[in-house]
C-alpha positions, 0 to 999 in steps of 0.5 A: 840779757840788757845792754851795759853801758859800754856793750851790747847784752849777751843773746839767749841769756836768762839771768844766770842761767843760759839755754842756748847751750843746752842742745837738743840731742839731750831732751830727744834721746830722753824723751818723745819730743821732737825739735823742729827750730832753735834759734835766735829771735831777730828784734827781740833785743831793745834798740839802744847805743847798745842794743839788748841781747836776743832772746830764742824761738824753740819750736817742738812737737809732741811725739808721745802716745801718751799726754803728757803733763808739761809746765812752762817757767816762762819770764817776762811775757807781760812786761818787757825788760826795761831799757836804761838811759834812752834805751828801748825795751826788749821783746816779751816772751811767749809761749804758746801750743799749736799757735796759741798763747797760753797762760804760762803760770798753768800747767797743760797736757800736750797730746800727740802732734801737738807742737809748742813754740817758747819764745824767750824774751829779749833784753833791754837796750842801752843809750838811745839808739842814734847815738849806735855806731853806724858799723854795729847798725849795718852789722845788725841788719846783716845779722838780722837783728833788728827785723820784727818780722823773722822768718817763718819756721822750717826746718831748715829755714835757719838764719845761718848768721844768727845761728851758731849751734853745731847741730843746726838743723839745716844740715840735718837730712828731712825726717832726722832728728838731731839725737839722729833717730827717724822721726816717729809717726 
């Protein structure tokens, strides 16, 4: 979500709607998915007084010996949230499958080891950004919040300051996923 006039936007928001609390336990006992990463995406949020809220990376792989027919309801992959009074606009969404972006309007058939990673968008930041109280700065370059470049994917490569899920990845053995099954190969 974007920024409002007295407070950073809320992270990992889609209009009403939040993704951030929908586990991953779920969608792995329910179906042949594999989640690798869920996370905060640093940078996403617009600079701004009040930075705009983060968006996510969930990165999963296919694990069905099946295809199966998978439809993507991604926002805001060709136009950023806009920032409001001086503030900067927040990061594009994106989806993509073994490191290519796909049209997200289509639907398309994932095979087995296929791995997609949804990038959901940031929110627009408040105010322009040097008028950021110094303390909130300095609170956003120890939470990562303002690198472009993340981190690059591994399991258990989670930026524990950003993360805040209790299933978080890194506390989980190798080749376990987080419904506690093996890893099916």
């Amino acid at each position: 979500m974007g920024a409002t006039p007295t407070k950073d936007g809320e992270s990992v928001l889609s209009g009403r709607a939040t993704s951030r609390r929908l586990r991953s336990r779920w969608p792995e006992r329910n179906s042949p998915l594999f989640f690798h990463e869920k996370r905060l995406r640093p940078g996403s949020g617009g600079a701004g007084r009040f930075r705009g809220g983060l968006g996510q990376d969930i990165r999963f792989e296919c694990e069905s010996d099946a295809p199966i027919l998978a439809s993507f309801m991604a926002e805001r992959t060709k136009l950023e949230a806009p920032g409001f009074a001086g503030g900067g606009d927040g990061g594009l969404g994106d989806v993509q499958i073994n490191g290519v972006s796909i049209d997200n309007r289509r639907q398309h058939v994932l095979k087995r080891g296929d791995v997609v990673l949804v990038r959901t968008p940031g929110g627009g930041g408040y105010g322009p950004a040097a008028q950021r109280d110094p303390a909130m700065t300095e609170r956003d370059r120890a939470l990562s919040a303002t690198s472009r470049h993340p981190e690059t994917f591994t399991r258990g490569g989670v930026h524990e300051a950003l993360y805040s899920w209790q299933d978080s990845p890194d506390r989980l053995p190798g080749g376990v996923g987080r419904a506690g099954r093996r890893r099916r190969r």
